[in-house]
N, C-alpha and C positions, 0 to 999 in steps of 0.2 A: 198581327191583326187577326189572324185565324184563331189563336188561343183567347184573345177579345170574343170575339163573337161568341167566342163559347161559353165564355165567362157569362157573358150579360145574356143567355140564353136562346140566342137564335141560331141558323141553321150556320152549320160552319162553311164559313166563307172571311176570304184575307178581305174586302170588302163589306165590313157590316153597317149599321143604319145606326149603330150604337156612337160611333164618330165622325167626327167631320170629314170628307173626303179628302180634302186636301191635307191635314192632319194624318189621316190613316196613309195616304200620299207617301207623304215625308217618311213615317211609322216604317212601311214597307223598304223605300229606294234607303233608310239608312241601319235595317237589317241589313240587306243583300248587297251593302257597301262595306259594312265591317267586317273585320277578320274574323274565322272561326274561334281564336283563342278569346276574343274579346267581347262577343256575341252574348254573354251569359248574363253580363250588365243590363243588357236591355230586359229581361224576363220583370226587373221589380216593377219598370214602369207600365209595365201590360194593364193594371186595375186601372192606372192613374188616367186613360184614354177614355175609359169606360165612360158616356153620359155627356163627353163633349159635341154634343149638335149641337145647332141652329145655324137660322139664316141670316145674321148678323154679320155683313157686308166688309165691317173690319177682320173679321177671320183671317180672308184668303189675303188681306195686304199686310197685316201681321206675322202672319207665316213666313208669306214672299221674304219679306222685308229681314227676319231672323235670317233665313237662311242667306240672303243673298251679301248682307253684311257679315255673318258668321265666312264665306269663302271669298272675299273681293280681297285680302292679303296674300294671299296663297295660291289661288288655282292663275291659269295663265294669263299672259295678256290679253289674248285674244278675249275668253272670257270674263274677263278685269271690266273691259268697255261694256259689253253689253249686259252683267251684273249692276255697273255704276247706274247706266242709264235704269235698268229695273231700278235701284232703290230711290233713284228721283222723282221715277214713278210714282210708286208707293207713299213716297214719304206728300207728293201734291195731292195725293186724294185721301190720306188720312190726315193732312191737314185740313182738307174742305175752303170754305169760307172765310173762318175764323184765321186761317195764314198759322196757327198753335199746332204744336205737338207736345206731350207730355216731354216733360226734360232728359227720362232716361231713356227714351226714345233717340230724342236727338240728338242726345249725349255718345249715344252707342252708332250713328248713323255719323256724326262729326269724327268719334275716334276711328271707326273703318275707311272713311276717306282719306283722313290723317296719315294711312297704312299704305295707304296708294293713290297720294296728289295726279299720278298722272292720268288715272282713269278717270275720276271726279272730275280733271280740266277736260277730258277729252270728251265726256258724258257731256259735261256743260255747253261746249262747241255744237255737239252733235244735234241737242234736243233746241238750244238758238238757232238752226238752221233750218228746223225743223216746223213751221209755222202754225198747222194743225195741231200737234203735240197737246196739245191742251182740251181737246176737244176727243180725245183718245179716250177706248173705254176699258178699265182693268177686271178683266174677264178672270173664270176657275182656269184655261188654257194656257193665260197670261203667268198665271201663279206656280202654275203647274210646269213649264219652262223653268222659272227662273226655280224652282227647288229640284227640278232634276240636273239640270246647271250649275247648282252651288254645292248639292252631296256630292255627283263625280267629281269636283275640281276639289273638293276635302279630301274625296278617296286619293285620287292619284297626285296627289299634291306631294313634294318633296320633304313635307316636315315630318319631325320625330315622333311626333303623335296623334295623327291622324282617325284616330279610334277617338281618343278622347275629344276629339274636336265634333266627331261626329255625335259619340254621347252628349255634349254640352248645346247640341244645336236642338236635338230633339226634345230635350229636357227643358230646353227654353221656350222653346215653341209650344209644349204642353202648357208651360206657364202663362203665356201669354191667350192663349185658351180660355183657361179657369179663368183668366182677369175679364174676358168679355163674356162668356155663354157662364158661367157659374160664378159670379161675384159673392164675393167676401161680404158680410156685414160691415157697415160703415165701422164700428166700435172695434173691429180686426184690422184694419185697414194701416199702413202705415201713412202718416201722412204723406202728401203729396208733395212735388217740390214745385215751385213755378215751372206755367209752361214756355217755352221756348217759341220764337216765330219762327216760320220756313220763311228765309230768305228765295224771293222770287227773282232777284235782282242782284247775276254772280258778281256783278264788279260792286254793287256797295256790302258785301260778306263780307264777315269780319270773323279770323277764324276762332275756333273754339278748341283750346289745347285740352279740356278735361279730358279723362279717361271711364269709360264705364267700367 
């Protein structure tokens, strides 16, 4: 984030005005999570941060939502629960009104549960017992937990490749970026696939075997 700032011309700082915080967020904790050997990956996407502001509300539960599904198979139990419950979160306020989420949205939020049935049952207990829950507001603090919660639990995770999970997290979440604060022309666009409804109601789900 500091060779960012420099790029887009202001005063250096791992903090610039040039990205989103909670973006530059993630940028930061999954440097200073990846190993020295593998660190060197991260340099191409430094331009590609460059110009992602605004105050576009889906940001921070986009983000949330990559990382906290990108580590709900891997990092512990402990935080398996309190990742599930974050991505239930997320996934009810970018649903809104409408009860929709774009497909590969909830295609990629069905296959992570998929990963760990017992967190999703345990999430769903949790937040039914839970009355107010819905009346709950998803703050940059809110976001900002569940992405420091989802990179350590990549870093210290027992799997083989922990590097590259953290490069695929970052990289997604840039994308998911460009799809709100910098859109595509419609005529670039790939089409869209039907949206999906959030099930508000665990016992009539019906699950959903695709894989993103």
């Amino acid at each position: 984030m500091e060779f960012a700032s420099y790029l887009a011309g202001e005063s250096w700082s791992d903090h610039p005005t040039c990205t989103h915080p909670l973006l530059a967020s993630m940028a930061r904790m999954v440097n200073d999570c990846t190993s020295d050997t593998a660190r060197w990956r991260l340099v191409p996407l430094i331009p590609s941060v460059i110009g992602l502001h605004g105050d576009d509300h889906r940001v921070r539960l986009l983000i949330a939502v990559r990382a906290a599904t990108s580590a709900l198979s891997v990092t512990s139990a402990e935080h398996q629960h309190a990742l599930a419950v974050g991505i239930l979160n997320c996934e009810r306020h970018l649903a809104g009104d409408s009860g929709e989420l774009p497909a590969g949205l909830a295609l990629r939020i069905r296959a992570a549960f998929d990963e760990a049935p017992a967190a999703e049952r345990w999430a769903r207990e949790f937040i039914a017992s839970m009355g107010s829950w819905s009346r709950s507001k998803f703050t940059d603090r809110t976001a900002e937990t569940i992405i420091r919660v989802s990179v350590q639990g990549i870093a210290e995770a027992c799997t083989p490749n922990p590097d590259d999970r953290l490069y695929d997290l970052l990289t997604g979440a840039i994308d998911d970026c460009v799809d709100v604060l910098r859109p595509r022309p419609e005529s670039t666009r790939a089409p869209e696939q039907p949206a999906r409804t959030v099930e508000t109601q665990p016992h009539l789900r019906r699950p959903v075997n695709a894989r993103s």
